[in-house]
mmJSON file of the N, C-alpha and C atoms, coordinates in Angstrom:
{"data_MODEL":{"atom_site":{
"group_PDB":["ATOM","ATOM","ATOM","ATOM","ATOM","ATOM","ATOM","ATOM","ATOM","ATOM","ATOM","ATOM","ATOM","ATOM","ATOM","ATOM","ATOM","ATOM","ATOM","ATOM","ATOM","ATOM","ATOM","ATOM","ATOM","ATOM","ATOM","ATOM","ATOM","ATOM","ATOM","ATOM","ATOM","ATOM","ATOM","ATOM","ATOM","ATOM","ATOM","ATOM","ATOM","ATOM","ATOM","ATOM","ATOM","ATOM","ATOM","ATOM","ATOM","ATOM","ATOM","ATOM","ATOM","ATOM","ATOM","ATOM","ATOM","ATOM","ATOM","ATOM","ATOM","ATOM","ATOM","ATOM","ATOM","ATOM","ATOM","ATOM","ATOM","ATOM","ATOM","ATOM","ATOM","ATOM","ATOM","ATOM","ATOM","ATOM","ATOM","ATOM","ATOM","ATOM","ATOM","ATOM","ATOM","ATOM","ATOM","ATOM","ATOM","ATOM","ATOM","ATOM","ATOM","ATOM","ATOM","ATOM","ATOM","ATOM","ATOM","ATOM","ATOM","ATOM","ATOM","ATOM","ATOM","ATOM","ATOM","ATOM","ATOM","ATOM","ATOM","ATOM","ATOM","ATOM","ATOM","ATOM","ATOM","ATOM","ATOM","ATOM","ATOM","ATOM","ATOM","ATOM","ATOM","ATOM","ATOM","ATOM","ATOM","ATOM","ATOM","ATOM","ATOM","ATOM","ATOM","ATOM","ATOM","ATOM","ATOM","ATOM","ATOM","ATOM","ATOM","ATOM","ATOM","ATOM","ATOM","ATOM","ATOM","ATOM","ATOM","ATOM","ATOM","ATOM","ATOM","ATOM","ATOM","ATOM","ATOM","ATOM","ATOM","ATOM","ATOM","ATOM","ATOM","ATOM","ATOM","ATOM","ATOM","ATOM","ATOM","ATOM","ATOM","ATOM","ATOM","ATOM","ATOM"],
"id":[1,2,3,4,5,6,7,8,9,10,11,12,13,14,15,16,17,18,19,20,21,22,23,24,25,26,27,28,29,30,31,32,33,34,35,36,37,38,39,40,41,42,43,44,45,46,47,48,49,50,51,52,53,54,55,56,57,58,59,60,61,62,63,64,65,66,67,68,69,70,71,72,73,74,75,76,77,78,79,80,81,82,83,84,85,86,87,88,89,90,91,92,93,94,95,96,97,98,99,100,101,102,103,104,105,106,107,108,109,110,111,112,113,114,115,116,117,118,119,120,121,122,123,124,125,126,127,128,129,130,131,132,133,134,135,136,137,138,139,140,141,142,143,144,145,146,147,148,149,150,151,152,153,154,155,156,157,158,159,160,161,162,163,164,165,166,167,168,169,170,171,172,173,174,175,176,177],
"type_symbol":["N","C","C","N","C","C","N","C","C","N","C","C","N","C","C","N","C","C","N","C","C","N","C","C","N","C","C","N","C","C","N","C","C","N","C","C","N","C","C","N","C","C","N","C","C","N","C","C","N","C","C","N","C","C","N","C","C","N","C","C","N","C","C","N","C","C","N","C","C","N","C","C","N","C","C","N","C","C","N","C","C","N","C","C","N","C","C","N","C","C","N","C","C","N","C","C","N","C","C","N","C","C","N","C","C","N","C","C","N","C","C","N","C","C","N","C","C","N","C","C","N","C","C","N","C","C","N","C","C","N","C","C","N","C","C","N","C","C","N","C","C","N","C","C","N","C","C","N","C","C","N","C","C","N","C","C","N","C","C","N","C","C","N","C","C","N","C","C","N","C","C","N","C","C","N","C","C"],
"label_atom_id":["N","CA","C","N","CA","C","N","CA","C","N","CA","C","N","CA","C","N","CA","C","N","CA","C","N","CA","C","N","CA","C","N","CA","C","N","CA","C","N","CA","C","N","CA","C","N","CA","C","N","CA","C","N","CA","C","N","CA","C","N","CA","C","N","CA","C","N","CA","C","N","CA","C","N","CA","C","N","CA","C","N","CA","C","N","CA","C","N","CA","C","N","CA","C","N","CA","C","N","CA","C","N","CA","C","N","CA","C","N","CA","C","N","CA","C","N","CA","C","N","CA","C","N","CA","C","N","CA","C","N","CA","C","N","CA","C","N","CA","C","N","CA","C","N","CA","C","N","CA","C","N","CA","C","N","CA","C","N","CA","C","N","CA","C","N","CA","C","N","CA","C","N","CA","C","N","CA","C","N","CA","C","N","CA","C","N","CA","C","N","CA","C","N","CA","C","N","CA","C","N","CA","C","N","CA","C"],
"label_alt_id":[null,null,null,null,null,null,null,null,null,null,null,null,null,null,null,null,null,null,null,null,null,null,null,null,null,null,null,null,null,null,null,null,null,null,null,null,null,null,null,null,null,null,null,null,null,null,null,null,null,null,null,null,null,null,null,null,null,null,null,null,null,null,null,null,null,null,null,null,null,null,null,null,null,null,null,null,null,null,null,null,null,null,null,null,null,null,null,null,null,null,null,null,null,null,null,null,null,null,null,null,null,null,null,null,null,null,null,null,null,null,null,null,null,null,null,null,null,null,null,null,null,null,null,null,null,null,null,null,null,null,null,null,null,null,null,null,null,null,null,null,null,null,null,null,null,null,null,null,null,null,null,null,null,null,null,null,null,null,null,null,null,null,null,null,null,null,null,null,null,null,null,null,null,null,null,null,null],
"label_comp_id":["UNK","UNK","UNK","UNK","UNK","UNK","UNK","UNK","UNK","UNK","UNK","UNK","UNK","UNK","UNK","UNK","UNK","UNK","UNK","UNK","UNK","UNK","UNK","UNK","UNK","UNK","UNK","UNK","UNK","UNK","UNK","UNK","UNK","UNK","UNK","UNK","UNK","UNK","UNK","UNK","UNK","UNK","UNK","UNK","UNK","UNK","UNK","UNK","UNK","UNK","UNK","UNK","UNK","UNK","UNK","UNK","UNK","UNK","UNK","UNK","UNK","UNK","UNK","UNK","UNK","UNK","UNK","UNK","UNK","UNK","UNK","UNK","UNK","UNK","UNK","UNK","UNK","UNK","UNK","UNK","UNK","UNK","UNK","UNK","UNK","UNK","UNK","UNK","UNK","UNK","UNK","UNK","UNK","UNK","UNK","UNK","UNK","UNK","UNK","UNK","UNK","UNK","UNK","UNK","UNK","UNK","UNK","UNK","UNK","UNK","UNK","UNK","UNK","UNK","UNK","UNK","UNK","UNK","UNK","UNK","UNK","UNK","UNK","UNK","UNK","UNK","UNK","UNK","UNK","UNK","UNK","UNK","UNK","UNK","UNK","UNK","UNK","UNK","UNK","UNK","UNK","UNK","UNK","UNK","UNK","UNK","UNK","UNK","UNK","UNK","UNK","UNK","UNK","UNK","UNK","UNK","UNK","UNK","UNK","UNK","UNK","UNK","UNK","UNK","UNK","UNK","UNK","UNK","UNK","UNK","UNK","UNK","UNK","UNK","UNK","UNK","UNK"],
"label_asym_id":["A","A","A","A","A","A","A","A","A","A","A","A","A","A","A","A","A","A","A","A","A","A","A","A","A","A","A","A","A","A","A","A","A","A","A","A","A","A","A","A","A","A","A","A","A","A","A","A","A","A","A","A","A","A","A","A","A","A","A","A","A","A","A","A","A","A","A","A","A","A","A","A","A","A","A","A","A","A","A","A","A","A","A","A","A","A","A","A","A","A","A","A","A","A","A","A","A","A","A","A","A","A","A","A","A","A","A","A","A","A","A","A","A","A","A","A","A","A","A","A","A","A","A","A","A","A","A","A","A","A","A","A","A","A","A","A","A","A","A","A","A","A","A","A","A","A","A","A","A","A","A","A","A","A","A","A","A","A","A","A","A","A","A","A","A","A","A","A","A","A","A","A","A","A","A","A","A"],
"label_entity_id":["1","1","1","1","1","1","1","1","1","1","1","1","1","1","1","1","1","1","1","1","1","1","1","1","1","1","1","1","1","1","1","1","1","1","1","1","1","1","1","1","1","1","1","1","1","1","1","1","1","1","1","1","1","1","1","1","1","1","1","1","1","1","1","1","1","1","1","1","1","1","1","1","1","1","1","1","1","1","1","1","1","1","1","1","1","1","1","1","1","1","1","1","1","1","1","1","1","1","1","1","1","1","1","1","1","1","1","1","1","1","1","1","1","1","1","1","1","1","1","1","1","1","1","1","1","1","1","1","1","1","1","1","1","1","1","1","1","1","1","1","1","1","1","1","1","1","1","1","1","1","1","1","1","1","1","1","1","1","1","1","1","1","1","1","1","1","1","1","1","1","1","1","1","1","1","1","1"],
"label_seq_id":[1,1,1,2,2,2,3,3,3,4,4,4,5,5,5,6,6,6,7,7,7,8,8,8,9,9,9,10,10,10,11,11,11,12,12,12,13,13,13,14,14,14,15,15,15,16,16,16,17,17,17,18,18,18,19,19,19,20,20,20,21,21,21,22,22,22,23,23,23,24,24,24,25,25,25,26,26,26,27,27,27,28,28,28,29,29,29,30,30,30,31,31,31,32,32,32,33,33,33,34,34,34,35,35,35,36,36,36,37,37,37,38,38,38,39,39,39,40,40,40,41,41,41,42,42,42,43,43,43,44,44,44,45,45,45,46,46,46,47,47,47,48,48,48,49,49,49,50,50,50,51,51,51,52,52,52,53,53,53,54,54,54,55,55,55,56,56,56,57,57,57,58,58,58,59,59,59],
"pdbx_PDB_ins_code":[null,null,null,null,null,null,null,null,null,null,null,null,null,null,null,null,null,null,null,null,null,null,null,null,null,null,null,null,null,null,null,null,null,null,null,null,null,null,null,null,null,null,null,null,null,null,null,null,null,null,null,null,null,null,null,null,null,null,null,null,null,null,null,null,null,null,null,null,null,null,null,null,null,null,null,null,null,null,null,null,null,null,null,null,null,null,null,null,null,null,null,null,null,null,null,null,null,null,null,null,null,null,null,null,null,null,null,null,null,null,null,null,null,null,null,null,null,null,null,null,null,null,null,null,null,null,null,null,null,null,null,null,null,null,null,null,null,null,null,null,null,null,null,null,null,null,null,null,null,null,null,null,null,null,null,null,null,null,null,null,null,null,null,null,null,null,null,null,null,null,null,null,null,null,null,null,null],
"Cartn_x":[-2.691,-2.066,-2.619,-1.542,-2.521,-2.821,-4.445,-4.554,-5.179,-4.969,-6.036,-7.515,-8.351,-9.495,-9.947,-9.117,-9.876,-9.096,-8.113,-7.166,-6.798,-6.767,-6.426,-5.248,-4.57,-2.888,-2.235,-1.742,-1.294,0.506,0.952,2.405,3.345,3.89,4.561,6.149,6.428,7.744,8.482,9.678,10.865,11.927,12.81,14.259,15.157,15.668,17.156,18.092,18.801,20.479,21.348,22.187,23.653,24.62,25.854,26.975,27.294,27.343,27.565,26.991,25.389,24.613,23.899,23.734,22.996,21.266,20.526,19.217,18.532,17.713,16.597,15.431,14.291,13.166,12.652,12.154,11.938,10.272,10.024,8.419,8.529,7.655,7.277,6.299,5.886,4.544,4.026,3.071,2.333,2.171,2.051,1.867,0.668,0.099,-1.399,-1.382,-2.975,-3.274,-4.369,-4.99,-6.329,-6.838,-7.769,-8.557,-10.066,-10.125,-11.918,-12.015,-13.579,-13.51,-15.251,-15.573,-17.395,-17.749,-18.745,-19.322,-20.983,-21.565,-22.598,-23.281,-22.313,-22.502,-22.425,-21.677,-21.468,-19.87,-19.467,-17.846,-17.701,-16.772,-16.163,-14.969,-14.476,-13.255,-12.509,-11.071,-10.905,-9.547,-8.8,-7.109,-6.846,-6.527,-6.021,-4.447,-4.33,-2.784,-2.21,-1.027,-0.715,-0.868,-0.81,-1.046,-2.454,-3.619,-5.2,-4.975,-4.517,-4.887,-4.838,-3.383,-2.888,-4.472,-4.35,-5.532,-6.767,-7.113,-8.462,-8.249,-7.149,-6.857,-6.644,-6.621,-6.306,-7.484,-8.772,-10.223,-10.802],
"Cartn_y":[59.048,60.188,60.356,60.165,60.946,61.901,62.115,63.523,63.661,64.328,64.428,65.012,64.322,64.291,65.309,65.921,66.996,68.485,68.389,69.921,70.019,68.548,68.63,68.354,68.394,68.529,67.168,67.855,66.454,67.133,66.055,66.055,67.492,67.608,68.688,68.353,69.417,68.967,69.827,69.406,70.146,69.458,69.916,69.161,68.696,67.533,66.819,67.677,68.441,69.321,68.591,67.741,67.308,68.434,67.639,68.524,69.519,68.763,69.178,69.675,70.369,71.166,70.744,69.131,68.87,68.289,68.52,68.667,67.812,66.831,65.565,66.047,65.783,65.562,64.874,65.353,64.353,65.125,64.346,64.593,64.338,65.292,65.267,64.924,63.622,63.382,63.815,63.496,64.057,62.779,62.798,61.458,61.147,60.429,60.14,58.956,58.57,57.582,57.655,56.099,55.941,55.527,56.905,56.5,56.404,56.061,55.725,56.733,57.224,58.663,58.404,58.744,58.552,60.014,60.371,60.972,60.903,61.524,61.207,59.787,59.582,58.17,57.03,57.409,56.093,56.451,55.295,55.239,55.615,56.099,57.066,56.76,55.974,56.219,56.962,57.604,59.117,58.865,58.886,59.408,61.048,61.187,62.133,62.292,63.636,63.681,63.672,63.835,63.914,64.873,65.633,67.21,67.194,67.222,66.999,66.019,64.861,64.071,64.565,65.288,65.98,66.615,67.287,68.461,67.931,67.031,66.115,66.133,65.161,64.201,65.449,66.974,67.463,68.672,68.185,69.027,67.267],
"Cartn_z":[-23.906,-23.29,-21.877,-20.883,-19.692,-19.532,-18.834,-18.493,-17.486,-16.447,-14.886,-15.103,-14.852,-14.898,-14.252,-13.348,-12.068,-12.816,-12.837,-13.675,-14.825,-16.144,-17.037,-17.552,-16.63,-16.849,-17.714,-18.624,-19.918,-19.97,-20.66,-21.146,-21.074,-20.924,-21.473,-22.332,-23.49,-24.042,-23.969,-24.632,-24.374,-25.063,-24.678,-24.913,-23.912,-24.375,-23.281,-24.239,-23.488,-23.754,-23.185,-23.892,-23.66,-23.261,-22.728,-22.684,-23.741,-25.121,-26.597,-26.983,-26.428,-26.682,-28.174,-27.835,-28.73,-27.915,-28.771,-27.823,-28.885,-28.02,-28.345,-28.174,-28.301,-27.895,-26.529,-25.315,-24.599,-23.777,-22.962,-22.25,-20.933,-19.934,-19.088,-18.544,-18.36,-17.706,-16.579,-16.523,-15.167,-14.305,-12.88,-12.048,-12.165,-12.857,-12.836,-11.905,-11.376,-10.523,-10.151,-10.151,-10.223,-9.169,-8.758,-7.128,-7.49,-6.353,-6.141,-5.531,-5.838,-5.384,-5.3,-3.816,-3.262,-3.632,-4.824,-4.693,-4.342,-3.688,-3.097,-2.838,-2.445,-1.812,-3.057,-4.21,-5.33,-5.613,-5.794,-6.215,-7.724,-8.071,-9.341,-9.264,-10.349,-10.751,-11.479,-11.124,-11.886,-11.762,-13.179,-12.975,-12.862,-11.405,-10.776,-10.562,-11.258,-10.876,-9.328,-8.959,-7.487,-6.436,-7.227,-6.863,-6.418,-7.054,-7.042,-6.17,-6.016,-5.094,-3.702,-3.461,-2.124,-1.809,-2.585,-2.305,-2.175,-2.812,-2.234,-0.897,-0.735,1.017,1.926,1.696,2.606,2.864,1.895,2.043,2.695],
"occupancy":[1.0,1.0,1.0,1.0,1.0,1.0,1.0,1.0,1.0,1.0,1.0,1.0,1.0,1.0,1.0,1.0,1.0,1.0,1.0,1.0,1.0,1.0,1.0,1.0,1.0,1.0,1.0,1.0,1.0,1.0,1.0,1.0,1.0,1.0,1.0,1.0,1.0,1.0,1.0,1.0,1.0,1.0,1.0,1.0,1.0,1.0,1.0,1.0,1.0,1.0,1.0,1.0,1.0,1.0,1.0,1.0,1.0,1.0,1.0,1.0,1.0,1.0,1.0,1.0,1.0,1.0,1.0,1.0,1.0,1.0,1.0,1.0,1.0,1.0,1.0,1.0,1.0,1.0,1.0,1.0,1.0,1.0,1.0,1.0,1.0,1.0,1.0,1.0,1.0,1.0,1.0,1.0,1.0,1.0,1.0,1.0,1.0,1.0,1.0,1.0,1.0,1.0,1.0,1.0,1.0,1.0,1.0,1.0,1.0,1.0,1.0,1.0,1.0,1.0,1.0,1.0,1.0,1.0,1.0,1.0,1.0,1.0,1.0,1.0,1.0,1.0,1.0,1.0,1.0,1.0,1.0,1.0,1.0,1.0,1.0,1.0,1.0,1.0,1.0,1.0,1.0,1.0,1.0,1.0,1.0,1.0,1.0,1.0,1.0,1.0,1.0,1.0,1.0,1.0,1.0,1.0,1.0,1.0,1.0,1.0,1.0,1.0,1.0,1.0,1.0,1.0,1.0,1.0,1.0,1.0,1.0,1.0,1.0,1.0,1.0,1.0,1.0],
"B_iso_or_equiv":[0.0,0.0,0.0,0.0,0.0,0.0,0.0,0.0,0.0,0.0,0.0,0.0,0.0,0.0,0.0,0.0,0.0,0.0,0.0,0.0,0.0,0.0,0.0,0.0,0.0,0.0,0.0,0.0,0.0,0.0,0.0,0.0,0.0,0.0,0.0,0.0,0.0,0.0,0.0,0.0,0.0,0.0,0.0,0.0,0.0,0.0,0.0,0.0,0.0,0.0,0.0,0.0,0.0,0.0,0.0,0.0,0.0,0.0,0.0,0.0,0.0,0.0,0.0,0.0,0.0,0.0,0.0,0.0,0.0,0.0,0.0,0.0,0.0,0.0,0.0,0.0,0.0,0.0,0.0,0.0,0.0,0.0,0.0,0.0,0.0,0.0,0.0,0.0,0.0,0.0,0.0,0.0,0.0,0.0,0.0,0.0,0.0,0.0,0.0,0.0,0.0,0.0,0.0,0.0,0.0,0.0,0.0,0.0,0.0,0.0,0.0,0.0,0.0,0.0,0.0,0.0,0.0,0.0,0.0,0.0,0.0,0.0,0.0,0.0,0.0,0.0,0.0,0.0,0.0,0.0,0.0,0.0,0.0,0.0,0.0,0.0,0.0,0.0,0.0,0.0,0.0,0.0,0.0,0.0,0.0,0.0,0.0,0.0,0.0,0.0,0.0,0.0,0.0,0.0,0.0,0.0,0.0,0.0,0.0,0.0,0.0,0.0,0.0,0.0,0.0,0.0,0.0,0.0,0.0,0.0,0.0,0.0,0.0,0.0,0.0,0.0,0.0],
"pdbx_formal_charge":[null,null,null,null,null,null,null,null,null,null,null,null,null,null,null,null,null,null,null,null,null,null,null,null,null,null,null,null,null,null,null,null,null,null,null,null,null,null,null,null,null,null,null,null,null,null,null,null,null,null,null,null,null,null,null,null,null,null,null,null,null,null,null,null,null,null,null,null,null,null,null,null,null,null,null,null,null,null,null,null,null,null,null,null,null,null,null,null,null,null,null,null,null,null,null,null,null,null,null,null,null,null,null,null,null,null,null,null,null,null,null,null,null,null,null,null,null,null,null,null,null,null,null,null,null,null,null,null,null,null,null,null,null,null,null,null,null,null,null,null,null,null,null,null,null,null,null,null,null,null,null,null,null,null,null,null,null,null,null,null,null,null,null,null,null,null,null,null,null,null,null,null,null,null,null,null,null],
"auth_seq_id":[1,1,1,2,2,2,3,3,3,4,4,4,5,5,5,6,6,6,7,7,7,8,8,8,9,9,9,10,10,10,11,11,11,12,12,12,13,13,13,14,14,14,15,15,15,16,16,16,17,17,17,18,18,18,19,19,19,20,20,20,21,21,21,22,22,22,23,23,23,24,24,24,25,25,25,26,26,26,27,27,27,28,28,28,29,29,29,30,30,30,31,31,31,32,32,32,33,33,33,34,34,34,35,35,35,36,36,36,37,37,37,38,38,38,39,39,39,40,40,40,41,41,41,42,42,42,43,43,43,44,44,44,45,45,45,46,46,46,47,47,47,48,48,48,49,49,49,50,50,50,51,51,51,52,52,52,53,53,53,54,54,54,55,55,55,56,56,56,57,57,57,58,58,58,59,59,59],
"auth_comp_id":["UNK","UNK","UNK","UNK","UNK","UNK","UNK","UNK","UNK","UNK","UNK","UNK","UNK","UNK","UNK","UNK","UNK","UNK","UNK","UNK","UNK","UNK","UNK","UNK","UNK","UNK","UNK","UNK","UNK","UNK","UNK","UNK","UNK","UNK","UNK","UNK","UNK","UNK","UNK","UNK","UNK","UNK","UNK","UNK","UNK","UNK","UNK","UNK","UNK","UNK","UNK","UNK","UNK","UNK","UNK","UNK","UNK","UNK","UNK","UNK","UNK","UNK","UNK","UNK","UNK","UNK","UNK","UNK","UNK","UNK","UNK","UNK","UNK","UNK","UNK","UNK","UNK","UNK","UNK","UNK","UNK","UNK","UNK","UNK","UNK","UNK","UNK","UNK","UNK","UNK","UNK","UNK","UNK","UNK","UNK","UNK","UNK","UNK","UNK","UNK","UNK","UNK","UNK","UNK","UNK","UNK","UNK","UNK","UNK","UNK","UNK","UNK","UNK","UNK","UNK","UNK","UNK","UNK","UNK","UNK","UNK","UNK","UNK","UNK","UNK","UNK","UNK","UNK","UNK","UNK","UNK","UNK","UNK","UNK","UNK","UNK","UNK","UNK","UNK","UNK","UNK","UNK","UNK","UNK","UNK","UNK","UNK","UNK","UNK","UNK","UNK","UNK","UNK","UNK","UNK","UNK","UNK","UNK","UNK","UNK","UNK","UNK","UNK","UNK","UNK","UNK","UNK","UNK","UNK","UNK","UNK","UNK","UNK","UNK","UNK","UNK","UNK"],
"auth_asym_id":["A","A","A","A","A","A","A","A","A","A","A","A","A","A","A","A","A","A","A","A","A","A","A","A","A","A","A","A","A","A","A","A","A","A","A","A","A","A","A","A","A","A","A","A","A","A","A","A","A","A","A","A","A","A","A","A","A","A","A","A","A","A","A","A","A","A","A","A","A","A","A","A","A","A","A","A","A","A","A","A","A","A","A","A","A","A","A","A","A","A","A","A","A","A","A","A","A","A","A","A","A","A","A","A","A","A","A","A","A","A","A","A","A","A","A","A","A","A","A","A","A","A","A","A","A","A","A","A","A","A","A","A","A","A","A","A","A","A","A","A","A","A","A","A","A","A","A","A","A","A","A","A","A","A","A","A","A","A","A","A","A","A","A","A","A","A","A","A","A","A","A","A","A","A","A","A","A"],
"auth_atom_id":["N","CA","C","N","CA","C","N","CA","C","N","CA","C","N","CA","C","N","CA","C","N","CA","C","N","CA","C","N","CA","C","N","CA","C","N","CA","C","N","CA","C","N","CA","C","N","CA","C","N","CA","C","N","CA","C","N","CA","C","N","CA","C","N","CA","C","N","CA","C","N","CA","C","N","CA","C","N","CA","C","N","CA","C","N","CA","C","N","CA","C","N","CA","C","N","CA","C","N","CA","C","N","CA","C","N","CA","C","N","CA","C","N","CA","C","N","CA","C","N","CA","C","N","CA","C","N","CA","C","N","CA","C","N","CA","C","N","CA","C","N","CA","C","N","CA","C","N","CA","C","N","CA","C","N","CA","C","N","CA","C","N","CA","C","N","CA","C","N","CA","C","N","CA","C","N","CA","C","N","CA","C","N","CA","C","N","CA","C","N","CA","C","N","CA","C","N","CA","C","N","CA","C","N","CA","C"],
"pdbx_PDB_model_num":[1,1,1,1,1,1,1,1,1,1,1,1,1,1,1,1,1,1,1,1,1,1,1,1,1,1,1,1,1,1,1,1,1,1,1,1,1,1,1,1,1,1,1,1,1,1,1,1,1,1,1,1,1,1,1,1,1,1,1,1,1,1,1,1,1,1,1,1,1,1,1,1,1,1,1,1,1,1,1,1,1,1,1,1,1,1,1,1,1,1,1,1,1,1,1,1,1,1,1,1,1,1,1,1,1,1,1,1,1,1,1,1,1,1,1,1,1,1,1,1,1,1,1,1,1,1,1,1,1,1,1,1,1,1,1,1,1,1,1,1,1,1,1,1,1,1,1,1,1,1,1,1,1,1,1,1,1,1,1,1,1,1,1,1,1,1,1,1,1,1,1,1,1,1,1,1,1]
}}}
């Protein structure tokens, strides 16, 4: 299952609604992606969602 290492953020569900208003099961993932990340001067690898990432690159 993914989950962001920095906020947590995992799957979410729901349903696909057809025209016919017949409804499936389906999931929402989250964008995970795996950066290298220097903390005090040693590399860390961490699946970070996209969102967290923005917000890294922009502190």
């Amino acid at each position: 299952m993914a989950k962001c290492d920095i906020c947590g953020k995992t799957p979410s569900f729901g349903h696909n609604v057809s025209h016919s208003n017949v409804k499936t099961k389906r999931q929402w993932k989250p964008n995970i992606q795996k950066v290298t990340i220097f903390k005090e001067g040693n590399p860390q690898t961490l699946k970070v969602c996209t969102r967290c990432l923005r917000t890294l690159n922009k502190n």
